[in-house]
N, C-alpha and C positions, 0 to 999 in steps of 0.2 A: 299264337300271338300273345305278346305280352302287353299286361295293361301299365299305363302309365300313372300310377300312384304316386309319383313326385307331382305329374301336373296335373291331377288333381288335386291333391294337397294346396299347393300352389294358387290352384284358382278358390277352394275354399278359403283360403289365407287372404285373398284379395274382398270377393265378395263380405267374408264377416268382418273387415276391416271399414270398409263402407256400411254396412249395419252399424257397427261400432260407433262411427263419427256420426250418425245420425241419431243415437241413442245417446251421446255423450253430450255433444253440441247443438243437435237440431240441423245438422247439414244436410238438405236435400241434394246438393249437388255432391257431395262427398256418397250419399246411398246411390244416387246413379250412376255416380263413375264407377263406386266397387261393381256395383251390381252387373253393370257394362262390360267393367273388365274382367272379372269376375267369371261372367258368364260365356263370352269371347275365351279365355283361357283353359274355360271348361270342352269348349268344345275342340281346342288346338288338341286337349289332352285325349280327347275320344278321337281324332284324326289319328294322332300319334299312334296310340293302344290298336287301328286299324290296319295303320303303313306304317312302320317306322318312319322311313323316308320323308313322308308329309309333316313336316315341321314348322311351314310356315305363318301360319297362326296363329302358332304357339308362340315363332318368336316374334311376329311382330305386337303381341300383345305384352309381352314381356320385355321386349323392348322398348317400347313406348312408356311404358311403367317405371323404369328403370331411369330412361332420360326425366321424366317428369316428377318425380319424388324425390331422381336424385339432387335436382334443380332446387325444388322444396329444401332438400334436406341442409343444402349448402346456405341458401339464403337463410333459414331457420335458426341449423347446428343444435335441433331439435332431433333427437331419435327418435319418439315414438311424434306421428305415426312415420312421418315421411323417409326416416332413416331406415327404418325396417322394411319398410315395401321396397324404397330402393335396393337394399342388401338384399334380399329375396326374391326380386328380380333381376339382380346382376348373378345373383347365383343360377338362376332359372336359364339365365341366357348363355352360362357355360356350359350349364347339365345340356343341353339342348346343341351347342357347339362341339361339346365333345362328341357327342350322338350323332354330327354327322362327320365327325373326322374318323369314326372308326369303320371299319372294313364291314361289307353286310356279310351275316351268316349266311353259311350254306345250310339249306335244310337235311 
């Protein structure tokens, strides 16, 4: 089995982004959504690292990430933070698309 080191990446990226806003601005609500999502993404990426197959976790944390920062980022046209977590979870939702459009291995 292979570990999934993009989403963990990924969910570090999320979580210390919500540290970040609560560090920068005093946002509780920005440390629980990272933390939230964050931590939800961590665990898609330990499913993942388990089954390939099991992906749904992953996307729907990454999804949900994607529509709602990208939502931020439009009303904003602010890139950091909202722009970045949206790109980073539009990218997370391909790496993860493409993963199930490819053929499983044979052992």
């Amino acid at each position: 089995m292979s570990v999934d080191w993009v989403g963990y990446g990924y969910a570090a990226l999320v979580a210390s982004g919500g540290i970040m806003g609560y560090v920068k601005a005093g946002s509780v609500p920005s440390l629980a959504a990272g933390l939230l999502f964050g931590g939800v993404a961590g665990i898609g990426a330990y499913q993942i690292s388990q089954n390939p197959k099991d992906v749904w976790v992953s996307l729907a944390a990454s999804g949900t990430l994607a529509g709602i920062m990208g939502m931020r980022f439009f009303k904003s046209r602010k890139f950091m933070p909202a722009g970045l977590m949206a790109a980073a979870s539009v990218l997370m939702v391909g790496k993860i698309g493409m993963g199930m459009l490819q053929k499983p291995h044979e052992p």
